[in-house]
C-alpha positions in Angstrom: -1.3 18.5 14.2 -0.6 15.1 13.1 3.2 14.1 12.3 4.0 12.5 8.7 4.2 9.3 10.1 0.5 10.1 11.7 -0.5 10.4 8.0 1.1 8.1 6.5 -0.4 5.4 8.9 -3.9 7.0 8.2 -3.0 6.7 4.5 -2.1 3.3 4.8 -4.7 2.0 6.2 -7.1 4.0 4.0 -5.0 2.5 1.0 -4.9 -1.0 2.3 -8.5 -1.0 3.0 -9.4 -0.3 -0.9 -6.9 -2.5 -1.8 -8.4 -5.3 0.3 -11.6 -4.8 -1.3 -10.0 -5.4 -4.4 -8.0 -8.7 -3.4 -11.1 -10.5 -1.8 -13.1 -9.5 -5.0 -10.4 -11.0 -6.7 -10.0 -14.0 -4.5 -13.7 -14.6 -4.8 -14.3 -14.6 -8.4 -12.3 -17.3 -9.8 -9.2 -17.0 -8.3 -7.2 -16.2 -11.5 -4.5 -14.8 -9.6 -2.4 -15.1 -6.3 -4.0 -12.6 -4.3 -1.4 -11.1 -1.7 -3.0 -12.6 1.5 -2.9 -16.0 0.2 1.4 -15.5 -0.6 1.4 -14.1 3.3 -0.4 -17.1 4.3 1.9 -19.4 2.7 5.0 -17.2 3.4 4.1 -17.3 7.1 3.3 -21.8 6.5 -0.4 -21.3 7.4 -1.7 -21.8 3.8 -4.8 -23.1 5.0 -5.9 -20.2 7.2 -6.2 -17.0 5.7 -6.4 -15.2 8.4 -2.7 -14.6 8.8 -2.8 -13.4 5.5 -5.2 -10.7 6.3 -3.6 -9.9 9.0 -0.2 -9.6 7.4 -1.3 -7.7 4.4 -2.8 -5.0 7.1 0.8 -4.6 8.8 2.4 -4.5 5.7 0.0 -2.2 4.3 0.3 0.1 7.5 4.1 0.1 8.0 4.6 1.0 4.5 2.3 3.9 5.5 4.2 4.6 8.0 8.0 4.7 5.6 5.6 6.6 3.3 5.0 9.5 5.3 8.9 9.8 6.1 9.8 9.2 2.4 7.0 11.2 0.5 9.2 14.7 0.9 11.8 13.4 -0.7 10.3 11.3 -3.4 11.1 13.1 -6.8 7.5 13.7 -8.4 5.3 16.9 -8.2 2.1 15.2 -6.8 1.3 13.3 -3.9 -0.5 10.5 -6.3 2.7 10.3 -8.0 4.6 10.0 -5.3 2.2 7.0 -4.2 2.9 5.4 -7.5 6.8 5.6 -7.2 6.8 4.5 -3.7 4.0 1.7 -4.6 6.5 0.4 -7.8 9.3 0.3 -5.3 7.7 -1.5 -3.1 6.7 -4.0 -5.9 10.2 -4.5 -6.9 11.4 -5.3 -3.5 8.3 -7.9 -3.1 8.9 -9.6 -6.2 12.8 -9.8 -6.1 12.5 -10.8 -2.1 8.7 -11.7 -0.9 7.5 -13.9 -3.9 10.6 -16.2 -4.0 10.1 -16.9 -0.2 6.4 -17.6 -1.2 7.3 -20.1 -3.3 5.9 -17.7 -6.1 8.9 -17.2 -8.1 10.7 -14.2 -8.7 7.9 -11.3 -9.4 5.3 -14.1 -9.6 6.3 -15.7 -12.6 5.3 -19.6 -10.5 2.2 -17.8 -10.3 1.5 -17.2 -14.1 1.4 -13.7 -15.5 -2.3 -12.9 -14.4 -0.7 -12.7 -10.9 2.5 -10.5 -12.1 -0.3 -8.2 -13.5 -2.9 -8.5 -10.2 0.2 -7.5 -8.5 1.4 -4.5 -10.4 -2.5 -2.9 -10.8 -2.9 -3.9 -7.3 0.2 -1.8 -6.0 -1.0 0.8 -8.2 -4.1 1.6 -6.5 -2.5 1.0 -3.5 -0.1 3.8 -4.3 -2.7 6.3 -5.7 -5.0 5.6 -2.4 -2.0 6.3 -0.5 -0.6 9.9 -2.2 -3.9 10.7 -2.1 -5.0 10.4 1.3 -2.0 11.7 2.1 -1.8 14.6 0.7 -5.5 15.6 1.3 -4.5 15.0 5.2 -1.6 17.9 4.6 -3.5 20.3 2.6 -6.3 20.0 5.3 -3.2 20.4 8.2 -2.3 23.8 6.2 -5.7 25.1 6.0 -6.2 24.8 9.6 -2.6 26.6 10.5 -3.5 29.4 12.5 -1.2 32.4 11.9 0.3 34.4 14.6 -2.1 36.4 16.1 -4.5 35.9 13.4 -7.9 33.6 12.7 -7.3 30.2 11.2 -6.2 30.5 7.5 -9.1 29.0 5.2 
C-alpha cells in the first residue's frame, strides 16, 4: 500500500514529465515564451546552462507532488482532476507573485510578455490535470486491491 505522499510523488513525476514534453517543444519552436526551466536557470544565476533548470523544474515538480498528495483530501472539488487544477492555480499564483519577480520576470510574467503569462497558466493546467489524474487512478487501483477480512481481494 503506498501512502498519499507515495502517490503524490508518482503523480508528480508523471505530471512533470508531460509537462516537460511540453516546455522543450515549446522551447524548441521559436521560443515565444519563457519556458519554466529557463526562469529556474536564471533564478538559480546559471542562465547559460539549462541544466539546472531541468533539474529544478523536476524537484519542483516532485515536491509539489509530494504537498499534493497531503492536500488533495482536503481540496474542495469532487474530482481528482479538479483538485489538480485548484492545486495547479495555486501553485501559479504563488510562482507569479514570488518566483517570477526573483527571475527577473516580473510579477506573473508580465517582463516576459503575455505569451509567457499564458504558456504559464496552460502549462500549470496540464500539470494539474496530469497530476489529479494519476493520482487518483493510483487510489482507485489501492481500493480495488483492498482485501477484505477474511475474504478474496475486492475487484
Amino acid at each position: 500500500m503506498m501512502s498519499r505522499v507515495q502517490k503524490g510523488l508518482v503523480a508528480g513525476f508523471a505530471a512533470t514529465a508531460v509537462v516537460s514534453i511540453i516546455e522543450a517543444i515549446n522551447m524548441s519552436v521559436g521560443h515565444w515564451a519563457v519556458a519554466f526551466p529557463q526562469l529556474l536557470a536564471v533564478i538559480l544565476q546559471s542562465p547559460d546552462t539549462l541544466v539546472l533548470g531541468w533539474v529544478g523544474h523536476l524537484i519542483a515538480g516532485v515536491a509539489l507532488g509530494a504537498l499534493f498528495g497531503v492536500l488533495c483530501p482536503r481540496l474542495p472539488t469532487d474530482t481528482p482532476e479538479s483538485k489538480g487544477i485548484l492545486f495547479a492555480v495555486g501553485a501559479f499564483i504563488l510562482m507569479g507573485l514570488v518566483i517570477a519577480p526573483i527571475g527577473g520576470a516580473g510579477m506573473f510574467f508580465m517582463r516576459a510578455g503575455f505569451g509567457t503569462l499564458a504558456w504559464m497558466v496552460a502549462s500549470h493546467a496540464v500539470f494539474g490535470i496530469v497530476l489529479g489524474s494519476v493520482y487518483g487512478r493510483l487510489v482507485e487501483r489501492e481500493k480495488r486491491l483492498r482485501v477484505p477480512v477474511g475474504g478474496a481481494p475486492a475487484h
